[in-house]
N, C-alpha and C positions, 0 to 999 in steps of 0.2 A: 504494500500500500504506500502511493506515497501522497506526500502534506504538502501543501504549497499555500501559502500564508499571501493574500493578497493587497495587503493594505491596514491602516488604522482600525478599519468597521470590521468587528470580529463576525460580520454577519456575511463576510467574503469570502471565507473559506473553503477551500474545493477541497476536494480529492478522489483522485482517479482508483478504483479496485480493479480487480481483474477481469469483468465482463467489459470495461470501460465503459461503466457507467459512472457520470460524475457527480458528485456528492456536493450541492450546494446550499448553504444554510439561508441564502439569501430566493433561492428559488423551491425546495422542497417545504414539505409539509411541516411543521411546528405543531408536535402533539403535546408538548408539556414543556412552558419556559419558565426556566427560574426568575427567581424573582433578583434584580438589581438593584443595586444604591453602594455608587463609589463612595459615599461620604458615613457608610454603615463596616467595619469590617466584617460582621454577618453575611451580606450580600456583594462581597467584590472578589467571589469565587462562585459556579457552581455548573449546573450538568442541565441540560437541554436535550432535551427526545427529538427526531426528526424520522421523517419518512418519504423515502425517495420512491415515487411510482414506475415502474417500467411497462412500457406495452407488451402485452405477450407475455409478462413473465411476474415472477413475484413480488413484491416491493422490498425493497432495502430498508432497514431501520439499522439509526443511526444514532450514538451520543457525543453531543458536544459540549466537549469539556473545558468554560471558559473560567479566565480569569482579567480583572478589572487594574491588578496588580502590576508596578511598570515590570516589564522585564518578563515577565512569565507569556508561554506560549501558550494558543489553544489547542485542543486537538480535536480529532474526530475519531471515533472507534464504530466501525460493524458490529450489530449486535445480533442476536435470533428473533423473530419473531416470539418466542415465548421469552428470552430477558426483555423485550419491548414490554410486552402483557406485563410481567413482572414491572419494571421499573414504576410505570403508568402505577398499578396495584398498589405501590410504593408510596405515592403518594396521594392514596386515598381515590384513583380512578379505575375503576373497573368497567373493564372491554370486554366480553366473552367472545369479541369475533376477533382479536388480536391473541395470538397464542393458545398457549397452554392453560386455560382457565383453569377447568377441572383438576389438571394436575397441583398446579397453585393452592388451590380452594385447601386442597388433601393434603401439602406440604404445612400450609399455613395452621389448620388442624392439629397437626403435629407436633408443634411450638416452632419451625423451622423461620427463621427471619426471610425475608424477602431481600433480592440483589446485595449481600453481604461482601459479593468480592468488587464493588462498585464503591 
């Protein structure tokens, strides 16, 4: 995968994966943004869900991981359709047509935390 940083506005970020399809935060889907405020250091870090549509094929989900802080980069990581489910669940949104619901439901049953390596 690779990163290519395009500017000031963290909302410019591409990146190409291996179908070349490219990953833009300024043109895909915004299923869950963190909340901002440079003047909070609660809010001058956090993780943005994104979902890239393809014709014909499955859609990419996507997190991006920004920070408000000089000097720190953002990044972009591929996810699975069920850590999307997950992440979304995470913070209180439930999708049963994104992911693994049922698996979640029964994980979360269990006492198991949601997206833990995130």
């Amino acid at each position: 995968m690779e990163n290519a940083y395009t500017g000031e506005n963290v909302m410019e970020m591409t990146v190409h994966e291996q179908s070349n399809s490219t990953l833009d935060t300024d043109r895909d889907t915004c299923l869950f943004r963190a909340p901002r405020d440079p003047d909070r250091i609660a809010y001058l870090r956090g993780k943005d869900l994104y979902e890239h549509q393809r014709r014909g094929q499955p859609s990419l989900y996507y997190i991006h991981r920004w920070s408000l802080a000089p000097g720190e980069r953002d990044t972009l990581s591929l996810i699975s359709p069920v850590m999307a489910g997950r992440f979304l669940e995470s913070k209180g949104i439930f999708c049963p047509g994104t992911g693994d619901f049922r698996g979640a439901a029964i994980l979360r049953s269990w006492g198991y935390g949601i997206l833990e390596e995130f």
